[in-house]
C-alpha positions as CSV (number, residue, x, y, z in Angstrom):
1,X,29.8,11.8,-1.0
2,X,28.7,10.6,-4.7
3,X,27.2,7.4,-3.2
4,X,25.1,9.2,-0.9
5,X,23.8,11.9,-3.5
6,X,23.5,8.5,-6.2
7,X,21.4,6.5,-3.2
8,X,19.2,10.0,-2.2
9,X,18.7,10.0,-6.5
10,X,17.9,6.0,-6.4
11,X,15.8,6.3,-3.1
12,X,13.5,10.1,-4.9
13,X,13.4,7.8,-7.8
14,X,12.1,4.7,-6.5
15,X,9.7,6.4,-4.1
16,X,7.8,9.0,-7.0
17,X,7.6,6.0,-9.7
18,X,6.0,3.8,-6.2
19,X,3.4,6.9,-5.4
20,X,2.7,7.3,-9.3
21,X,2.1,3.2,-9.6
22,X,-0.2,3.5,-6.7
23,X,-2.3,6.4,-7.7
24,X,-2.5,5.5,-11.4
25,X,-3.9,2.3,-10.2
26,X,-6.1,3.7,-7.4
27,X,-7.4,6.4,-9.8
28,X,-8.2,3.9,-13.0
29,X,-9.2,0.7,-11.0
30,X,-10.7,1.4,-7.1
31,X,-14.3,1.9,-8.6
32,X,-14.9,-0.7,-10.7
33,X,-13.0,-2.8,-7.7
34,X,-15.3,-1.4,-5.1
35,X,-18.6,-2.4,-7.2
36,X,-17.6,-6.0,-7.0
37,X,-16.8,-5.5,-3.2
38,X,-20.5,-3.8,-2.4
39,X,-22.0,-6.3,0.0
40,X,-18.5,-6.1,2.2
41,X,-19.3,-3.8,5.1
42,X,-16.1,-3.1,5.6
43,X,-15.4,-1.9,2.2
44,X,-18.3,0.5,1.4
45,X,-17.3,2.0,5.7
46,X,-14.3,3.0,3.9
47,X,-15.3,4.2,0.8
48,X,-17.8,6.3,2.5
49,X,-15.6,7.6,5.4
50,X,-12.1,8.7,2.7
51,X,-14.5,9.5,-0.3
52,X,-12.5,10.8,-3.4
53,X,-8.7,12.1,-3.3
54,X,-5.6,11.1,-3.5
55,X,-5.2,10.3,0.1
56,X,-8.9,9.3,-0.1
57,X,-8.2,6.8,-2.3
58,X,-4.7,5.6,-1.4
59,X,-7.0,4.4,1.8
60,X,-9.2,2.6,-0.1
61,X,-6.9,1.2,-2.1
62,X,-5.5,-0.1,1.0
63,X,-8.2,-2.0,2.5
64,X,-8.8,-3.6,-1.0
65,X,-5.2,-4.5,-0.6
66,X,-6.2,-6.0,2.9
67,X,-8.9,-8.0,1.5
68,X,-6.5,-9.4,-1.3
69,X,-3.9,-10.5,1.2
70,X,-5.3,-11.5,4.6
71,X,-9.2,-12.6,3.5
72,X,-9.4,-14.7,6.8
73,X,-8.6,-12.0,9.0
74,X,-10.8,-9.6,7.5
75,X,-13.7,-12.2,7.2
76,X,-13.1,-13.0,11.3
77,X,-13.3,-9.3,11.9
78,X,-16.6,-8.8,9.8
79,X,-15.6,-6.2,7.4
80,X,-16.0,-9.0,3.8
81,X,-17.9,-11.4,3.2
82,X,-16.5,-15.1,3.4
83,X,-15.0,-15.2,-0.4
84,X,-15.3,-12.0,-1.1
85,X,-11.3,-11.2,-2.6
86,X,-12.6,-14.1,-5.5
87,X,-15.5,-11.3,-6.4
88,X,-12.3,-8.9,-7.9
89,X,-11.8,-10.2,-11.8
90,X,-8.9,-12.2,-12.2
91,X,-7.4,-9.4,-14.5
92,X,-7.8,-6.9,-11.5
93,X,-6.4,-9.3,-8.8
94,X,-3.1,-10.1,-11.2
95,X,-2.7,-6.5,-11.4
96,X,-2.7,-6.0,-7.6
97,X,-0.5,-8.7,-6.7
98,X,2.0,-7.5,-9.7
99,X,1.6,-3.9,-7.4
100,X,2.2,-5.9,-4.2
101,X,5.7,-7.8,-5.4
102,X,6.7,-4.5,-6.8
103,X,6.6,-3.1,-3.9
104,X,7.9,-5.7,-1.7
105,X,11.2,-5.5,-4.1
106,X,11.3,-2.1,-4.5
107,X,11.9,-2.4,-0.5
108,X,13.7,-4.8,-0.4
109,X,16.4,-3.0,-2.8
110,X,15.9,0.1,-1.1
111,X,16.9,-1.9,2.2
112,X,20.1,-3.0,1.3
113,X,21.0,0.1,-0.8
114,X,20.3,1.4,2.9
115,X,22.6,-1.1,4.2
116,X,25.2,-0.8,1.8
117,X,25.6,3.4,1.8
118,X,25.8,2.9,6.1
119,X,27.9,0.0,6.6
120,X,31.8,1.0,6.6
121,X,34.4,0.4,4.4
């Protein structure tokens, strides 16, 4: 019973600190990101559409995150232009892969915390 009530602690934990990461960056950096993104059709479609908010801007945040990781897909569907990720400052690109690999860990752990509370003894 303590492991499950120490994982449900570890699991609240990790998920508020994720959501707090994610709107602290979305709040401080998706504008000035968004400016260097303007001739992507794709991205000013979803600023327009989500606007301001948290969920607003957790979906903007996400097709910026789109554009970072899968360029060639984006660029093939016609929502960026052909090198548009290498318009995003190099300080603003580290910061969103350091988001991305903190969040690909942070599942990761949470996985085998997951796996470790429902396996048997």
């Amino acid at each position: 019973m303590v492991v499950l009530i120490a994982a449900g602690f570890v699991w609240l934990t990790s998920s508020c600190l994720n959501l707090i990461a994610m709107m602290w960056f979305a709040y401080k950096n998706i504008d000035v990101i968004e400016q260097h993104l303007s001739d992507c059709e794709g991205i000013t479609a979803t600023s327009n559409l989500w606007q301001g908010g948290v969920i607003g801007r957790h979906m903007r945040l996400s097709i910026i995150f789109a554009t970072m990781y899968m360029p060639g897909v984006m660029y093939r569907r016609g929502d960026i232009t052909k090198d548009a990720h290498l318009n995003i400052p190099f300080q603003l690109r580290r910061k969103i892969w350091a988001i991305y690999i903190w969040l690909f860990i942070n599942a990761g752990f949470l996985a085998v915390l997951c796996y470790a509370v429902e396996t048997p003894r």
